[in-house]
C-alpha angles and dihedrals in degrees: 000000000000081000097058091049095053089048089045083054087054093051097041095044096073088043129078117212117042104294092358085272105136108226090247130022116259123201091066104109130066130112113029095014093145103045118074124196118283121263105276130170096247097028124230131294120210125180115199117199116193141176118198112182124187136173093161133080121183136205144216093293099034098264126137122258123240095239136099110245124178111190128185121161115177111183125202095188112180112192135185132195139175126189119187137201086248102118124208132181084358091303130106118259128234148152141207151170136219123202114188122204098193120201107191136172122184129165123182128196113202119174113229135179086262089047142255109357117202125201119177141172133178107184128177103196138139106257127222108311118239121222112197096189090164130052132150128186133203129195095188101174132340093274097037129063126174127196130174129177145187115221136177124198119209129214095243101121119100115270140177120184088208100057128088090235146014149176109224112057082208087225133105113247119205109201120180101180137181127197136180131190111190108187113188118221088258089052112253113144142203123191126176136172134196132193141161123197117205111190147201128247112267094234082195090067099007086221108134118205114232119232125300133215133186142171119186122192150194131182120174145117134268112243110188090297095348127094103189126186147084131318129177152147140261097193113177136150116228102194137028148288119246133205139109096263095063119094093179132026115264132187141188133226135163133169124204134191138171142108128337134187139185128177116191119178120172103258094013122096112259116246133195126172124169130168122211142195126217135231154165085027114175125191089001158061119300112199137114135287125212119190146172137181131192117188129193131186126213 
């Protein structure tokens, strides 16, 4: 066992945040981020299906680490919400609820004097579930809608401190988040979503994530029922980690672009994909992200 942790230490020196796994997952928003469903009587179910694939770690100063890292992440992400026609602060007012199913596979290759050392891990567990207890939504004009949210994410998904990776951070997240969407009269649109997670200390470990930022993005034009463009993310931490293991601050950052879709018909569920490609990561894995989201309202 004294070995694993010392090769856990190897994996998790060259990474910011506890394991290198952000407190929320980013690459969710693009087309659409600031408006939210209408009010309906049963709310509206969305599944989100992503891949998230990785062979690279980078360090402090965005090189990559001499190690052999194999990263797959497949996401089953269920999420309900329900907007109502309650109005506050002159919003409307709305909840929800996200419940994760992680699939990941990771394999790490460390040398060591006896040799190559291999840990591995391939769970298939439901991550931390997130409750959005607060949501407001403006329609400002008919070419600008606001929306802003307060979510908390709990510690249910499944953990375990010894293994390379897991699904559930075993920490409490605390997310206050504001999105747009400004849609000229010729269709061009500009979304945009920002979000900082602030999170509790994992009493398992006792490491404490610093605090995360993100801003994720989408810019593209309305084509009969597409939107077609580019999305993206702009991920860093902007304060430290913290943990008793850590002799200096680190944090991570990361920045993704590439390709977004989004496809809404009256009657028809609305549907959105994009697939991006990371860069400038820093304490942390670089890959790509592929995602795509169906709604339905009841």
């Amino acid at each position: 066992m004294t070995l694993t942790l010392s090769l856990l230490c190897v994996w998790t020196s060259a990474e910011a945040v506890e394991n290198g796994v952000v407190s929320t997952t980013f690459g969710v928003n693009d087309f659409g981020a600031g408006l939210t469903p209408p009010p309906t009587a049963n709310g509206t179910l969305s599944i989100r299906t992503g891949f998230y694939s990785s062979r690279i770690v980078k360090d402090n100063q965005g090189n990559r680490v001499d190690n052999d890292v194999d990263l797959d992440l497949l996401s089953i992400v269920p999420f309900y919400i329900r907007m109502t026609e309650n109005t506050l602060l002159g919003a409307n007012y709305g909840f929800g609820i996200i419940v994760p199913f992680f699939k990941m596979d990771a394999e790490l290759k460390v040398q060591t004097p006896a040799g190559p050392m291999k840990l591995e891990a391939d769970p298939f567990r439901m991550s931390d579930a997130v409750f959005v207890p607060l949501i407001l939504q403006w329609n400002v004009s008919p070419n600008l809608f606001v929306n802003s949210y307060f979510s908390v994410t709990a510690p249910t998904g499944d953990y375990d401190k010894k293994r390379l990776v897991s699904p559930g951070i075993n920490h409490w997240t605390y997310s206050p988040g504001l999105s747009a969407t400004y849609i000229t009269d010729s269709g061009f649109e500009v979304s945009s979503n920002f979000q900082v997670d602030v999170s509790s200390r994992n009493k398992a470990t006792d490491y404490k994530n610093g605090v995360e930022y993100r801003h994720e993005f989408a810019v593209g034009q309305h084509i009969g029922p597409w939107t077609v463009g580019l999305g993206g993310f702009y991920y860093r931490q902007i304060s430290d980690d913290d943990a008793p293991h850590l002799t200096t601050g680190n944090r991570a950052a990361v920045s993704a672009l590439g390709p977004a879709v989004a496809f809404f018909k009256p009657g028809l569920p609305p549907i959105s994909a994009h697939l991006y490609k990371e860069f400038d990561a820093r304490n942390r894995a670089e890959g790509y992200t592929f995602a795509v989201r169906v709604s339905q309202s009841f």
